[in-house]
C-alpha positions in Angstrom: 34.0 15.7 -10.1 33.4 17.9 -13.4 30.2 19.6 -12.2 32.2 20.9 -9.2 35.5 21.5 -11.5 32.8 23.6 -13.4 31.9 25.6 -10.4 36.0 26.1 -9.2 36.1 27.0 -12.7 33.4 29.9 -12.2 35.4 31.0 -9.0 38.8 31.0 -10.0 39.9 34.6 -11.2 42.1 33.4 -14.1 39.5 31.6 -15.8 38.3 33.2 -19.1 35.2 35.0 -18.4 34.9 34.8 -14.8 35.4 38.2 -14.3 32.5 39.1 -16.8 29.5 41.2 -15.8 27.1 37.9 -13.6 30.0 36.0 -12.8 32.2 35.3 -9.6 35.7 35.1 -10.6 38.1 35.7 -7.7 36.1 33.8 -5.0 38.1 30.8 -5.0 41.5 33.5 -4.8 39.3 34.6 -1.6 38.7 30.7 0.3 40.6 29.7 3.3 39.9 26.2 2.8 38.9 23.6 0.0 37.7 20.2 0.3 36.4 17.2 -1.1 35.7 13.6 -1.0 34.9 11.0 -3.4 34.3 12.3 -6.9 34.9 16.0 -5.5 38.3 14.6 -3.7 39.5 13.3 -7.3 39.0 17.5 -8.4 40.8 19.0 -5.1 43.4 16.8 -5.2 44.1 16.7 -8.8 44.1 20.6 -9.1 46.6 20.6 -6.0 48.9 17.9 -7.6 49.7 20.1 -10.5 50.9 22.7 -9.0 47.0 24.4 -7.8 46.1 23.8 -11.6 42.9 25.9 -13.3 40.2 23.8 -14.0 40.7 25.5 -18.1 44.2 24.3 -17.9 44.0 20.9 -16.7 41.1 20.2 -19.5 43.6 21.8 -22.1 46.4 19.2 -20.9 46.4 16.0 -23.2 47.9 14.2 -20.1 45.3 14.8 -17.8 41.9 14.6 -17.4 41.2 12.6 -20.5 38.0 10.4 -19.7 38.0 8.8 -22.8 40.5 6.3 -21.9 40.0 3.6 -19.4 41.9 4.1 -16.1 42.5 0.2 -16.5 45.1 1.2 -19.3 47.6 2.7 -16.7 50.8 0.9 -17.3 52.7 -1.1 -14.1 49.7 -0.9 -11.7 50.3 -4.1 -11.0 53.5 -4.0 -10.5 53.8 -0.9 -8.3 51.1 -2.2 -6.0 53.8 -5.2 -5.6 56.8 -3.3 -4.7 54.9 -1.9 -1.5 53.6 -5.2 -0.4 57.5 -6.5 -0.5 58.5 -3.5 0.9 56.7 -4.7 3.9 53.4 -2.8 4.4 50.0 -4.2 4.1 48.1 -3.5 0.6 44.5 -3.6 0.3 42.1 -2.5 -2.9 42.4 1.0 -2.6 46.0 0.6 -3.9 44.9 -0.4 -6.8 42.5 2.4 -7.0 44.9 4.4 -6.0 47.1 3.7 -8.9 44.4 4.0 -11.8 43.4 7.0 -10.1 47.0 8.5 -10.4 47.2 7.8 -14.4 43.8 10.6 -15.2 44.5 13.2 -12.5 48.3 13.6 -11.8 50.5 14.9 -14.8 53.6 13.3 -14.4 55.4 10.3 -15.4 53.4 7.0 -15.1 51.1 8.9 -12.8 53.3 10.1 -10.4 54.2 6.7 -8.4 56.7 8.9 -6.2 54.1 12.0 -5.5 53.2 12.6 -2.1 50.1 14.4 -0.9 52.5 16.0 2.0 54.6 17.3 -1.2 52.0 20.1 -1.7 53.1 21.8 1.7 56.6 22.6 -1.0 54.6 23.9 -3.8 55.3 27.7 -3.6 52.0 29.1 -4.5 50.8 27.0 -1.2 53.9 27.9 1.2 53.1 31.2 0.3 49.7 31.0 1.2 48.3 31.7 -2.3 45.7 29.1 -2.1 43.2 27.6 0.1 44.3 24.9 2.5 42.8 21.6 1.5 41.4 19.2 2.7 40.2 15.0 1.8 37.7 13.7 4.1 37.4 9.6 4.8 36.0 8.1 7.5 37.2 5.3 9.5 35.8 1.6 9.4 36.6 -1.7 10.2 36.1 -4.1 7.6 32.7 -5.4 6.8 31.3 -2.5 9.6 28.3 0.0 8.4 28.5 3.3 9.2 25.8 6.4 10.1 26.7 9.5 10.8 26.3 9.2 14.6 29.4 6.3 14.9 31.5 7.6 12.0 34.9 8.9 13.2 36.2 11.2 10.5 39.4 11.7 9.2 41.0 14.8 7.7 44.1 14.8 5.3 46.1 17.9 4.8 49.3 18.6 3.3 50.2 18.6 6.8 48.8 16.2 8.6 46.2 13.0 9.2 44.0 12.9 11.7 40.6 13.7 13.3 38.8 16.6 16.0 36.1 13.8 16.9 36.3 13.2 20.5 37.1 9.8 19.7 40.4 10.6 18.7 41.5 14.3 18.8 44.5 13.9 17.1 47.0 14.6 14.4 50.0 13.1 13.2 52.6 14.5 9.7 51.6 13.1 6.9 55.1 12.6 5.6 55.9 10.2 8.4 52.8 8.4 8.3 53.8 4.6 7.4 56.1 4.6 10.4 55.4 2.8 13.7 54.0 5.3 16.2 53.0 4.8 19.8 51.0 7.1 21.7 52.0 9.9 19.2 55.9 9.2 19.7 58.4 7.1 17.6 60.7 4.6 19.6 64.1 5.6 19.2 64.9 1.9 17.9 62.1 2.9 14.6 62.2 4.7 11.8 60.5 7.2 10.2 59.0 6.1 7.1 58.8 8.8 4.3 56.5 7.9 1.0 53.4 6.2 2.0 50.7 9.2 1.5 51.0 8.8 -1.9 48.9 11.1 -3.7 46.8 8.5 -6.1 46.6 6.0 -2.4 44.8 9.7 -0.8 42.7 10.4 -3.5 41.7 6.6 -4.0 40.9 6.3 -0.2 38.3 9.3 -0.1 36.8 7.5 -2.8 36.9 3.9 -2.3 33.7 2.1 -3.7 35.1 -1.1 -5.0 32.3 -3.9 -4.4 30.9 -2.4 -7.7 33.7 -2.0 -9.8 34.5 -6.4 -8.9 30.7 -7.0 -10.3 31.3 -5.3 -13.5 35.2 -6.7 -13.9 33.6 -10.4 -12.9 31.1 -9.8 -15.8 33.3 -10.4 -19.1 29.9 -9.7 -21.3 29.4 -6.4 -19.6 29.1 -3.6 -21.2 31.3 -1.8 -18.8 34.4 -3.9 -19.6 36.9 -2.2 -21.8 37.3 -3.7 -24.9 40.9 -2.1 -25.6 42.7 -3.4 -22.5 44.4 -6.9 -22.6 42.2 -9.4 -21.8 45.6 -10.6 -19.2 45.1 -7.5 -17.2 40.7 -7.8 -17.1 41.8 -11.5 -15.5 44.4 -9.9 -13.3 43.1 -7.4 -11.4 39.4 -9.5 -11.5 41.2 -12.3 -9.8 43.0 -9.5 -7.3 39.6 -7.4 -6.6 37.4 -10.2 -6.0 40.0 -12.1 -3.2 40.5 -8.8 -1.8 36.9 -8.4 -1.8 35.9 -11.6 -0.5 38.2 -11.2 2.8 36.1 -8.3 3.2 39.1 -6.5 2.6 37.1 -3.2 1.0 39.0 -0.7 2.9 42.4 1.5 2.6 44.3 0.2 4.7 46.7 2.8 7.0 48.7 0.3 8.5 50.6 0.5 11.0 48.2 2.8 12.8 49.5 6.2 13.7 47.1 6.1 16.7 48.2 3.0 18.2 48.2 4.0 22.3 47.0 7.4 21.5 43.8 8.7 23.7 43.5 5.3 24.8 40.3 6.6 26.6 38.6 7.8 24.0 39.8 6.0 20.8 38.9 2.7 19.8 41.7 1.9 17.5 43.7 3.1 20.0 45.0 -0.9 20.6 44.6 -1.8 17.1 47.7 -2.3 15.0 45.7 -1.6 11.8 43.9 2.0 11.0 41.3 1.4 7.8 39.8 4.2 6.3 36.6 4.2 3.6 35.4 6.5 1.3 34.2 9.8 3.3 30.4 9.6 2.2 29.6 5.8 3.7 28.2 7.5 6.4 26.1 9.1 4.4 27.9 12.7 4.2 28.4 12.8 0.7 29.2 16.8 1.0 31.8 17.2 3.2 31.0 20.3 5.5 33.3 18.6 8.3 36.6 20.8 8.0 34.9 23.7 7.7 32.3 23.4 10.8 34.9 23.6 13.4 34.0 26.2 15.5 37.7 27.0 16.3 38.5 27.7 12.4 35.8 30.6 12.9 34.4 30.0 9.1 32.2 32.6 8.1 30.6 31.2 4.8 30.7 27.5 2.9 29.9 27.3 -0.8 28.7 23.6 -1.3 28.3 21.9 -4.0 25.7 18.8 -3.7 25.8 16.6 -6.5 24.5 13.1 -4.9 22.1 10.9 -6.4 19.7 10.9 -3.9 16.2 11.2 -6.4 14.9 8.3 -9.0 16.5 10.1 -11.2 19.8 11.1 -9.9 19.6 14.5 -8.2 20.4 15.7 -5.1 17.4 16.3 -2.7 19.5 17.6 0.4 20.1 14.3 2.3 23.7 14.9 3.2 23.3 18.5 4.7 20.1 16.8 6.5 22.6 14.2 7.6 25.4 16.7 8.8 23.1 18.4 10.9 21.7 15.3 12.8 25.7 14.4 13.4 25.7 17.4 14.7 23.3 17.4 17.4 25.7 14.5 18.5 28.4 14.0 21.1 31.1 12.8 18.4 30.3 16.6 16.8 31.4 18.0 20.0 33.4 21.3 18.5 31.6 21.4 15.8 28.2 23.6 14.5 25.8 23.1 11.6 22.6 25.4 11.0 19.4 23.8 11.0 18.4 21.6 7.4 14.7 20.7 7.0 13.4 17.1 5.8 14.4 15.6 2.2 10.9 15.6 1.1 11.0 19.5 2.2 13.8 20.2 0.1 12.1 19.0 -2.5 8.8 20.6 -1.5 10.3 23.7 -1.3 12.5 23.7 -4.6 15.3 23.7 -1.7 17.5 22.0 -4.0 16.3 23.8 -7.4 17.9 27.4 -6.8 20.7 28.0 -4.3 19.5 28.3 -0.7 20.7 29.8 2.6 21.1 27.9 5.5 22.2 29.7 9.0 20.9 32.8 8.3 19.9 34.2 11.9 23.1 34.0 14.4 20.7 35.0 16.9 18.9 31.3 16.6 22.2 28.9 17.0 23.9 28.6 20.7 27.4 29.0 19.0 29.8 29.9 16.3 28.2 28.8 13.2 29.0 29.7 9.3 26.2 30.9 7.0 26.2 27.6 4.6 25.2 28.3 0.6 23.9 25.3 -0.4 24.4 24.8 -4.4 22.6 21.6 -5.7 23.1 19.7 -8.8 21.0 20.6 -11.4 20.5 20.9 -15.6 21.1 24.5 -16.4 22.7 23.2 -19.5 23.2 19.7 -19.6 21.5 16.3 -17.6 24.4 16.4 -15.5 23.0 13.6 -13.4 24.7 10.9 -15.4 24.7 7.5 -14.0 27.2 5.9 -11.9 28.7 3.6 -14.2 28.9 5.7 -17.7 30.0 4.9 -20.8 33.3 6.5 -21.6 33.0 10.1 -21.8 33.8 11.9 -25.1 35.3 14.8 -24.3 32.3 17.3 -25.6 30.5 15.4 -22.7 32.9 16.4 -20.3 33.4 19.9 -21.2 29.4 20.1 -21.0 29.4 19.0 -17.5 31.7 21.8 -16.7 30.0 24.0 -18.1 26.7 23.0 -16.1 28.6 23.1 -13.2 29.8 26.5 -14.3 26.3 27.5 -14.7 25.4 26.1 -11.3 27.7 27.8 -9.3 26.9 31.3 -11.3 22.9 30.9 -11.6 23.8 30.6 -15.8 25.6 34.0 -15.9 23.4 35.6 -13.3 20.8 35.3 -16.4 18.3 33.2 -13.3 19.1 36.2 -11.0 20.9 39.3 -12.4 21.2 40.5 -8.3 23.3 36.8 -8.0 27.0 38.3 -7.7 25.4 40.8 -5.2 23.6 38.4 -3.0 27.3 36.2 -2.7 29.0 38.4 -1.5 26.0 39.4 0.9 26.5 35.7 2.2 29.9 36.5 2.7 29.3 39.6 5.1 26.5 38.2 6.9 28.4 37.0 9.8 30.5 40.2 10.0 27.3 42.2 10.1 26.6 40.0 12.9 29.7 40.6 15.0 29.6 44.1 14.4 25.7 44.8 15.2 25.5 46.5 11.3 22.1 46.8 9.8 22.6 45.2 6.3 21.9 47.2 3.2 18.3 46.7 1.8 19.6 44.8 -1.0 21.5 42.7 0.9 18.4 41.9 3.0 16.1 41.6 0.0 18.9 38.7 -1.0 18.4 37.3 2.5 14.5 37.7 1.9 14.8 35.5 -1.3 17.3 32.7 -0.3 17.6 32.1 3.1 15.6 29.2 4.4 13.0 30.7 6.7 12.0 27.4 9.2 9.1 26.2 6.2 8.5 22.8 6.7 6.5 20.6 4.1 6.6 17.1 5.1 4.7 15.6 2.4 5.7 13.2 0.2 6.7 15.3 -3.0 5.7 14.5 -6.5 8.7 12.9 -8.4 11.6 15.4 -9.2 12.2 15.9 -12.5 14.0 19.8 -12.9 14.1 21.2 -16.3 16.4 23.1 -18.4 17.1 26.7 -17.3 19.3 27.9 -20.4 19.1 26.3 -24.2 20.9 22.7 -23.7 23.7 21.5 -24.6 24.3 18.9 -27.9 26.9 16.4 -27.3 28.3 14.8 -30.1 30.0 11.4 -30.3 29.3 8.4 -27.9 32.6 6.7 -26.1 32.9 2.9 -26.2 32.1 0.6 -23.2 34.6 1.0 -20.3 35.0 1.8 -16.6 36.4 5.3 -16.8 37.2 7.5 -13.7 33.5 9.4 -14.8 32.4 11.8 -12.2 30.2 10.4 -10.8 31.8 6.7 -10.2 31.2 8.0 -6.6 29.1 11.1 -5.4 31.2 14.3 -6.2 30.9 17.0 -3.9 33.1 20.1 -2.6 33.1 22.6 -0.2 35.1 26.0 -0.2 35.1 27.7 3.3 35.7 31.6 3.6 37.0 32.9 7.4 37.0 36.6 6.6 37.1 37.3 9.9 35.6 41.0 9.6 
């Protein structure tokens, strides 16, 4: 989450400083679409539930954001996850999830109980088209199933709608009605629509559902990871409530009753199912979520990515999950879609792939359709070992801050200070596709920047030496260690984003 708030930071023109000479202020003002999953959907859709929130402001806020207090502390979790199951809809984990989610990344009252994700389609900076459109990506699975890329069906929430472009379901249905009893994509006119169920924390929690870990820590009252600020009463509770939940295999967010029931009965295989369950969007193994953006009808020109899975020893990214996205995509379920061609892991690392930003798509001429230009932006310690582990202590916020700042240092090669040409090569990403259309001979510089980043077909197979990356800038000190507790820390799950540009030029 933070080292991808750090890089939204670095786009965002009202940040202080991003419009400074080596810096890329007003790229995120210049997106079409913004997404995320797991620790990256907890960013997207807590800047879009305050009101398309600055990353400066939301750290500012004493009601948000504040990782060094357990989620565990929210008040009434308990008790709001009750009033749905008596109001007659199945409950699963991810409420739960949902609702600790809600208390660290939605500024309002108790955490928001009544916010909607469908509510941002009223916020007037997105009706007015202000923003980028965004987007949470989960993937569908029955309980107790294992997922790779190849079998994954993914779904796509919007403010708009729910729903998938995989030819195993092609469909959409309003995310304000989800909740109410659809057949074949029409309501009986004996049913009625249901308002309320896309709750905001229930959308964030279900991008980002990895639970099994979170009931092994809870079970282990010696743990380290245990808060040992929150009544011992609510450690027993929700141990007791996880672990039953868990043991019925019951690790999923459950969407029921399925908006798909009857829909595409060809094609979909919930399509009899009364129950739609829905996982956290990297289980099969796409931890970067390129999906929205690689629809060929959406015409994308350029993704920014930001990779921050712990593939290595050591935590880093090594370029699995583009590698992943691009076998999916040689696929029949990625019919509509188009990825550029990724080397190996062990190339990536070869290559110091995932070491400096890299270009992935460059030549048009070599792809058989529509495909955007990908900037692939991996993890890495400008500043700060940003690769913390997945269960951190609590986070002090001078450890928090220095994450964004890494991420803010990622995302602008440290000020342009690794590259002063950086800015310039950008927005050369941005044009390439355009100077495709239009048969223009790019400028020199713009090729030189081509020349230095583009991945040129290199492979290097071999298996690389351990990655350990060093310091690029003079690291930062963090002072002050937080207590033992399971926070919402950024990387509870892998945080990634993506930001799509369709300049259509």
């Amino acid at each position: 989450m933070l080292t991808g708030a750090g890089a939204v930071a670095a786009w965002d023109s009202r940040s202080d400083g991003s419009q400074d000479q080596g810096n890329l202020g007003g790229l995120l003002q210049s997106a079409t679409y913004l997404s995320g999953l797991s620790g990256g959907g907890w960013l997207v859709g807590s800047i879009y539930t305050n009101n398309f929130t600055s990353v400066q402001d939301a750290i500012n806020s004493p009601n948000i954001w504040q990782f060094e207090d357990s989620i565990l502390k929210g008040k009434d979790i308990l008790d709001d996850v009750e009033d749905k199951e008596k109001a007659g809809f199945n409950t699963s984990i991810t409420d739960y999830w949902g609702r600790m989610l809600s208390y660290q990344l939605i500024n309002a009252t108790d955490g928001g109980p009544g916010f909607t994700f469908s509510s941002i389609a009223n916020d007037p900076d997105f009706s007015s088209a202000n923003t980028p459109l965004p987007f949470l990506v989960s993937d569908s699975r029955a309980p107790g199933e294992t997922l790779i890329e190849s079998n994954s069906t993914i779904f796509v929430f919007s403010p708009w709608e729910l729903g998938s472009a995989d030819p195993s379901l092609q469909g959409y249905v309003p995310l304000r009605y989800v909740g109410s009893r659809f057949n074949n994509g029409q309501l009986a006119d004996n049913e009625s629509c249901i308002n309320g169920f896309d709750n905001a924390g229930y959308v964030m929690g279900t991008s980002s559902s990895l639970f099994n870990q979170i009931v092994l820590y809870l079970k282990d009252g010696n743990s380290q990871y245990v808060p040992k600020d929150v009544p011992k009463f609510i450690i027993d509770a929700l141990t007791s409530l996880l672990q039953s939940l868990g043991d019925s295999d019951n690790d999923i967010a459950d969407w029921t009753p399925n908006p798909f029931k009857g829909f595409n009965s060809a094609n979909n295989p919930a399509a009899n199912n009364d129950r739609l369950t829905l996982v956290d969007g990297g289980e099969d193994n796409q931890n970067v979520p390129y999906y929205p953006h690689i629809r060929i009808d959406r015409a994308v020109d350029v993704v920014f990515s930001i990779d921050s899975s712990a593939d290595t020893t050591h935590s880093w990214p090594n370029g699995s999950s583009a590698q992943s996205t691009y076998r999916r995509s040689l696929e029949p379920v990625a019919n509509g879609s188009s990825f550029p061609a990724v080397p190996g892991v062990d190339t990536f690392v070869n290559l110091g792939l995932n070491s400096r930003p890299t270009f992935f798509g460059c030549n048009a001429s070599n792809m058989s359709s529509p495909t955007p230009l990908i900037v692939y932006l991996a993890n890495y310690p400008y500043l700060y070992h940003s690769n913390i582990s997945t269960f951190q202590l609590s986070m002090p916020n001078s450890e928090r801050d220095a994450m964004v700042q890494n991420g803010w240092a990622v995302a602008t090669q440290l000020n342009s200070t690794r590259d002063s040409d950086w800015p310039y090569c950008v927005g050369c990403a941005m044009l390439a596709r355009s100077f495709d259309r239009t048969g223009t001979q790019p400028p020199q510089k713009c090729s030189d920047c081509f020349q230095r980043y583009c991945w040129n077909g290199t492979i290097d197979e071999s298996t690389p030496q351990e990655y350990t990356p060093s310091y690029v800038g003079t690291p930062i000190k963090v002072d002050g260690k937080g207590s033992g507790a399971i926070l919402l820390a950024p990387r509870l799950a892998p945080a990634a984003f993506v930001m799509g540009l369709a300049l259509f030029l």
